[in-house]
N, C-alpha and C positions, 0 to 999 in steps of 0.2 A: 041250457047246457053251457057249460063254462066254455071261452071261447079257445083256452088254448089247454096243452095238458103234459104233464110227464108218465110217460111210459116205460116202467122198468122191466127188464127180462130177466133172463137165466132161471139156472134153476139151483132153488136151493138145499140143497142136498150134497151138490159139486162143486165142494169149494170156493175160489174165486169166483164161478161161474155167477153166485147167488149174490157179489158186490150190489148190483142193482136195488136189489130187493132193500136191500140192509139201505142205503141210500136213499129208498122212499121210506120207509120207518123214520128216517131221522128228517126228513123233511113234515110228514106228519107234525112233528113236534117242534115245529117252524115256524115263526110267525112271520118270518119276512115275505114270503109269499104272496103275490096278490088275489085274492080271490078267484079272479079270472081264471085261474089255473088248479084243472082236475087231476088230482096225482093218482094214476090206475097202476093196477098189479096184473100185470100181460103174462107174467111169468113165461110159461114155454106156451102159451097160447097165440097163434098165428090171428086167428079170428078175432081173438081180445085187440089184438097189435093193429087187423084190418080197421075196426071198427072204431077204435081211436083216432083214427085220423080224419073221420069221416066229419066234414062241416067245421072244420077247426081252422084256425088263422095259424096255430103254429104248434108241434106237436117237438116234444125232446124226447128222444129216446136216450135209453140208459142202456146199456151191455157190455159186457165181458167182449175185450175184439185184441188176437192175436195180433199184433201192427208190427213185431220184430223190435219192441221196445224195451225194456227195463221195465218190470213186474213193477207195478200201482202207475204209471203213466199213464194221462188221460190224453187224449187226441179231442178236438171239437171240429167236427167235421158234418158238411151236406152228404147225402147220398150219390151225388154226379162227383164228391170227390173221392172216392174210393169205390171198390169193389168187392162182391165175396171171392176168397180165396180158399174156397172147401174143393177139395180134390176129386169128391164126391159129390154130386148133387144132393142135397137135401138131407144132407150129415150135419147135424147139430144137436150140439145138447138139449136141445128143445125143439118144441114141436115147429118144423120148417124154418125157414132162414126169412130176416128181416129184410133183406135183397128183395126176395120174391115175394113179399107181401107187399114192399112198395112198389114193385111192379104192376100188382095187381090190384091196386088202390089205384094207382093210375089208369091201367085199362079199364075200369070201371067209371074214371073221371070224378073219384070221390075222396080226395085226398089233401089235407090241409096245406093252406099258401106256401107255409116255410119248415119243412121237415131237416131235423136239427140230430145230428146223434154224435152221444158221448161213450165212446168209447174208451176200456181201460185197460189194459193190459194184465191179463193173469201171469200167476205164480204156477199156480197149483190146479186144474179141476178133476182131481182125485176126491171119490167120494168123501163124505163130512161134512159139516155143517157149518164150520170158522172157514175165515177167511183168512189168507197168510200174512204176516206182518206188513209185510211190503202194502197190502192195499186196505187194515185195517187201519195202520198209522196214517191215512191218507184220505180218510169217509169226512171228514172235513172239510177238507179241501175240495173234493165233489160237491159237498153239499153246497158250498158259498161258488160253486162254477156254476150249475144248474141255478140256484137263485140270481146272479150275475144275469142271468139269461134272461128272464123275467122281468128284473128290475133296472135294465142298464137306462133302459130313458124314460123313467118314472119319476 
């Protein structure tokens, strides 16, 4: 098993939500990547999300994350530096919240050394299947952050 991995969410269906998705596609077609790293499609799968982390040295998450930013903004952030701010428990466009599965990767004590997530800020996640300006002009620039990640002391 590859030692470390990127995991993308959302859903694609909801606009912005599905940036992720679209950002493992074009890493697919990536060669800067080092082998080492397993690119999975978590989509709205909690279980996909738990089970990736399991034995891993470093795991990047990818999601759509409201921050109060300007639409295609990414944030690089650990999970001890922010918080879920759903009003709701367990309100997300996808299946459960990536809070609570890192929690419970932890209580389980099965959770890789360095969990990593890139959040971006939506536009839009109103049904549809494009992504809004703001964050297709921008799949670029995700993609050479998330490689950055991988490669910085290679």
């Amino acid at each position: 098993m590859p030692r470390d991995a990127v995991v993308a969410l959302g859903h694609p269906w909801r606009g912005d939500d599905g940036v992720a998705l679209r950002v493992l596609d074009l890493l697919r077609k990536d060669s800067r990547l080092p082998s080492s790293v397993q690119l999975i499609d978590a989509a709205g799968s909690s279980m996909a999300a738990l089970h990736a982390l399991s034995g891993r040295d470093k795991v990047l998450f990818i999601d759509c994350a409201t921050m109060g930013e300007k639409p295609g903004v990414w944030r690089r952030f650990h999970p001890s530096d922010a918080r879920s701010l759903k009003a709701l428990p367990h309100l997300s466009l996808h299946e459960g919240d990536l809070f609570e599965t890192l929690e419970a990767a932890e209580a389980l004590d099965d959770t890789a050394k360095e969990v990593v997530i890139l959040g971006i800020e939506p536009e839009s996640v109103e049904m549809g299947s494009t992504l809004s300006p703001a964050l297709e002009n921008r799949l670029g620039e995700y993609v050479d952050q998330v490689v950055a990640e991988f490669t910085r002391n290679t």
